[in-house]
C-alpha positions in Angstrom: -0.8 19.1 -7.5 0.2 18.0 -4.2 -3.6 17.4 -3.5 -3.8 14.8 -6.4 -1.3 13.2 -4.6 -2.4 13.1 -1.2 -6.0 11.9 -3.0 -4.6 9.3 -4.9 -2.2 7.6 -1.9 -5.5 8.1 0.6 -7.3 6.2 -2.3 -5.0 3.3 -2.6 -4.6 2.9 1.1 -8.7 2.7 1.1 -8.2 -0.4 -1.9 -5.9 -2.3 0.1 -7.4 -1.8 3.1 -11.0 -2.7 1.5 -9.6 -6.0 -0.2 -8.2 -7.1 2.3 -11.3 -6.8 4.9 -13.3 -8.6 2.1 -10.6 -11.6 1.8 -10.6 -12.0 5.3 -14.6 -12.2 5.4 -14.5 -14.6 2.8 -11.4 -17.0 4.2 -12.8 -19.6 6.4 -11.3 -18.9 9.7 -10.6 -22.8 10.3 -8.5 -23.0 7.3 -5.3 -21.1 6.5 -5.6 -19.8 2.8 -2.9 -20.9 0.6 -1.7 -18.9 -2.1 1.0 -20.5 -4.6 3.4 -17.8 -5.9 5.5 -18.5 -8.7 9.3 -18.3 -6.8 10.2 -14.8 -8.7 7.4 -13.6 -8.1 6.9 -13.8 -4.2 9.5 -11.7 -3.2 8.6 -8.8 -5.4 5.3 -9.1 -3.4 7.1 -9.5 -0.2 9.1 -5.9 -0.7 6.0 -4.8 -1.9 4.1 -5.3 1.0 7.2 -4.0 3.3 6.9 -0.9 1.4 3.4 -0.2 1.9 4.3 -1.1 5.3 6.8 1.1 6.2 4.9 4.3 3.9 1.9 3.6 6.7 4.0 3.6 9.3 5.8 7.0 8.1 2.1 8.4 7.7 0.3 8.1 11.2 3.0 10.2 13.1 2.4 12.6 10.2 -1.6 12.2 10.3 -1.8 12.3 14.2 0.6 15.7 14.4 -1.8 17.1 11.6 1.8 17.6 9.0 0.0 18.6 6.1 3.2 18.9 4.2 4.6 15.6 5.5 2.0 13.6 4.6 1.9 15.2 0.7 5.4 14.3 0.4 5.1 11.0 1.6 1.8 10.4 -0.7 3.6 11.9 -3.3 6.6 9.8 -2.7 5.0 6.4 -2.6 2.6 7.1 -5.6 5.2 8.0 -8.0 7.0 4.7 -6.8 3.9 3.1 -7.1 4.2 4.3 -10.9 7.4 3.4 -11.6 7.4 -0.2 -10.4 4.2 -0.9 -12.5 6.0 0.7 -15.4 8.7 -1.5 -14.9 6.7 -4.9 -14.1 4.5 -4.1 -17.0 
């Protein structure tokens, strides 16, 4: 079970990090991209993205000291928060 979980966080950290390589190839580097957020939902993506933030952050120590068990937990950990939020938002 832990392995699905490590499986699926390594997976979503491969989407977002995939998405956003391709929306930076495709922004014109002269122009700043502008996206317009409806006001309740920009925070939500704001805590979102300081999640995923700090979940990375926790991870390389973990990766780079070869923690097996550290980084199930954390993948474990942020997919079942990933799960409940888009319960909740859904």
């Amino acid at each position: 079970m832990n392995s699905f979980y490590l499986k699926l966080f390594v997976a979503f950290i491969f989407s977002i990090l995939s998405l956003t390589s391709q929306a930076e190839s495709k922004t014109d580097k002269k122009e700043a991209a502008v996206l317009q957020l409806p006001a309740e939902i920009k925070p939500l993506l704001l805590e979102e993205m300081q999640q995923l933030q700090q979940g990375m952050m926790n991870l390389i120590p973990a990766v780079v000291s070869g923690n097996w068990e550290e980084i199930t937990h954390i993948a474990k950990k942020n997919a079942t928060q990933l799960y409940h939020e888009t319960k909740i938002n859904t």
